[in-house]
C-alpha positions as CSV (number, residue, x, y, z in Angstrom):
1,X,-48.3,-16.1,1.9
2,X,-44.9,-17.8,3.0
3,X,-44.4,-18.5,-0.9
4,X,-43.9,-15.1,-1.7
5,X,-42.1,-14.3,1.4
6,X,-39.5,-17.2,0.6
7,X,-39.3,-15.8,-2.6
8,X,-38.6,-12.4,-1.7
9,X,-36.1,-14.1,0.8
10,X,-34.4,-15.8,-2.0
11,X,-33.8,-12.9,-3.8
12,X,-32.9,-10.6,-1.2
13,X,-29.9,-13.4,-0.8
14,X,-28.5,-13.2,-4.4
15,X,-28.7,-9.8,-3.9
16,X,-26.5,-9.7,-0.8
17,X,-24.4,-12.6,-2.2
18,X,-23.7,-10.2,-5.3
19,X,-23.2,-7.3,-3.5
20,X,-20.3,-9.5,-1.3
21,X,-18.6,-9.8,-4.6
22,X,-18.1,-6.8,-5.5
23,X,-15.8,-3.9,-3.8
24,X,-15.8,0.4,-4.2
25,X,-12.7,1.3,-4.4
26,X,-13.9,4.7,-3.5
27,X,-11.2,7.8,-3.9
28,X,-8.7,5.5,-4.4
29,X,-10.2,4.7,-7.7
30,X,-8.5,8.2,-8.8
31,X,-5.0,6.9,-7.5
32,X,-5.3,3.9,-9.5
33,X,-6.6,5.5,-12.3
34,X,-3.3,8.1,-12.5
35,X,-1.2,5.7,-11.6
36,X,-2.2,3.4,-14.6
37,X,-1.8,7.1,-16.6
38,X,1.7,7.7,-15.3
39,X,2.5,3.8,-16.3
40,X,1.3,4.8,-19.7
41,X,3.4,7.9,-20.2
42,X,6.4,5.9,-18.7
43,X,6.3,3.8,-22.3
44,X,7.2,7.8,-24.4
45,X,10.3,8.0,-22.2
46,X,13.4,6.7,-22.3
47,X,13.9,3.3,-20.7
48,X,17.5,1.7,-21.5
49,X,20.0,3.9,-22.9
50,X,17.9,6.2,-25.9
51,X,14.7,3.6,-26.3
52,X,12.2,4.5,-25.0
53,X,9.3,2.0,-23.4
54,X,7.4,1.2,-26.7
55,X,10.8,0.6,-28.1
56,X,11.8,-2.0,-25.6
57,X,8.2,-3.4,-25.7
58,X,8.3,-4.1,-29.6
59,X,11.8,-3.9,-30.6
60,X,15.3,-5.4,-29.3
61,X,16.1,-5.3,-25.3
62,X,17.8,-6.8,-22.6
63,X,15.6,-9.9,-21.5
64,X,14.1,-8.2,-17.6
65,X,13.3,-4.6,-19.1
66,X,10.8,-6.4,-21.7
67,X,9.7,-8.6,-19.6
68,X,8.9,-5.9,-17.3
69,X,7.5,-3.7,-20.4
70,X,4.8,-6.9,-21.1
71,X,4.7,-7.4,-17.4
72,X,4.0,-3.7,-16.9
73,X,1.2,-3.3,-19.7
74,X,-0.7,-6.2,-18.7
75,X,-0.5,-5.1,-14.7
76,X,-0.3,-1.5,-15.0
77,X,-2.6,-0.8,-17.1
78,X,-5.2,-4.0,-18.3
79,X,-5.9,-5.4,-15.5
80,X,-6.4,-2.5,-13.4
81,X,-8.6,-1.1,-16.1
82,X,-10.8,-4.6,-16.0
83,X,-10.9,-4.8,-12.5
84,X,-12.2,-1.3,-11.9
85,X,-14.7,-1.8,-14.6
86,X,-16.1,-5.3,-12.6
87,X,-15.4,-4.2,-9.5
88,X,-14.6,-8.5,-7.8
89,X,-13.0,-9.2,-5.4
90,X,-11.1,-12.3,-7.2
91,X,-9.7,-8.8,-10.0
92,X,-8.3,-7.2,-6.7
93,X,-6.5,-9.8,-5.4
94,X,-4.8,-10.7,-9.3
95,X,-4.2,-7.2,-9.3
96,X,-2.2,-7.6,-6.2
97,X,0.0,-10.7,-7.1
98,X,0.4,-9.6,-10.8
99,X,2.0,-6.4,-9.7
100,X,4.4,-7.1,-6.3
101,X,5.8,-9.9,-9.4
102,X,6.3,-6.9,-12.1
103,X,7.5,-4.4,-8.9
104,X,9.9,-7.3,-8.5
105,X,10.5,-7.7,-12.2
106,X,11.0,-3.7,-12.5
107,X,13.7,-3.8,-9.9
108,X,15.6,-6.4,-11.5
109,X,15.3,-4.5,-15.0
110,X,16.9,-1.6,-13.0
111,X,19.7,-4.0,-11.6
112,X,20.3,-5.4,-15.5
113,X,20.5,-2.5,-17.0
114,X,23.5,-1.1,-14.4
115,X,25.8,-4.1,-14.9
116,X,27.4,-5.7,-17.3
117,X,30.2,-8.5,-17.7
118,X,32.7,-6.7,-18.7
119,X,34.0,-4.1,-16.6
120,X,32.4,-1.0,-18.3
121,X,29.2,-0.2,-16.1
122,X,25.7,-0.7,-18.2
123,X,23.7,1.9,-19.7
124,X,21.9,2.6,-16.7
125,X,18.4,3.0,-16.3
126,X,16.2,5.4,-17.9
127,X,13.7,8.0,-16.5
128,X,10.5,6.3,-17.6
129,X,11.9,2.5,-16.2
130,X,12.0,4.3,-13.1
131,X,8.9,6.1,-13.0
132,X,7.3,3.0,-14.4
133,X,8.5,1.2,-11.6
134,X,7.5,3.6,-9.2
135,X,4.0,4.2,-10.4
136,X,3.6,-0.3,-10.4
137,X,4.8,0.0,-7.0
138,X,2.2,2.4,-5.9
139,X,-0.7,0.2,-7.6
140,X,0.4,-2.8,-5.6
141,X,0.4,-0.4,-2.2
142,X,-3.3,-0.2,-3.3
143,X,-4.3,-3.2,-4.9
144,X,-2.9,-4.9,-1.3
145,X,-5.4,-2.3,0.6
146,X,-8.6,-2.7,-1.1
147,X,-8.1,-6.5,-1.8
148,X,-6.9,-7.2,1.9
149,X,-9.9,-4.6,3.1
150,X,-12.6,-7.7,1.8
151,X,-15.1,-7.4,5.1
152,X,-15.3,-11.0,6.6
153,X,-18.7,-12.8,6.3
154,X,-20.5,-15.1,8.2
């Protein structure tokens, strides 16, 4: 009788072991979901000067903006996508570091794309730079909350 009970006990472990891997992100899910839909919109509108993002992500551009046009594709809308399907933990968390660096990288490609050496001002920044930033900066708000929301276990 206390074989079968261990063995139930065993499994009711790796079950709750599982489970503590795993997170719901709940309604937030939704946020996520349109802000990785606003990230992919941002790529059909302008960027720097008359390219638009798929321009800058294949073509010729100032160094940051394609860096954040990579940065932005793999963070805004890859990972988040993964992590939502597998639900860890671990997937939160990379979501969280992966996009405070593009945020950071966006707001440089803003600052790039203002100056210049001479003294003519850049092109300036385009519409879907800046929505692109602001919709990477509104995943990180939430990657932070449901990756810093983990429950501590004993």
């Amino acid at each position: 009788m206390s074989d079968e009970f261990s063995g139930l006990r065993r499994e009711i472990d790796e079950v709750a072991r599982s489970a503590a891997r795993r997170f719901d992100p709940g309604a937030g899910a939704l946020l996520i979901a349109v802000a990785v839909l606003v990230v992919l919109v941002s790529y059909l509108l302008p960027w720097v000067g008359p390219d638009n993002g798929l321009n800058v992500l294949l073509g010729t551009a100032p160094l940051m903006p394609k860096v954040f046009s990579c940065a932005a594709l793999v963070s805004g809308v890859l990972l988040p996508a993964l992590t939502l399907a597998l639900r860890r933990w671990a997937l939160a968390w990379t979501c969280a570091l992966t996009a405070f660096a593009t945020a950071f990288t966006g707001v440089l490609s803003i600052w790039t794309t203002q100056t210049t050496t001479s003294h003519h001002p850049g092109p300036g920044p385009g519409a879907g730079l800046i929505v692109a930033v602001l919709a990477i900066a509104v995943l990180l708000v939430k990657w932070l909350k449901i990756a810093a929301s983990r429950p501590h276990l004993p």
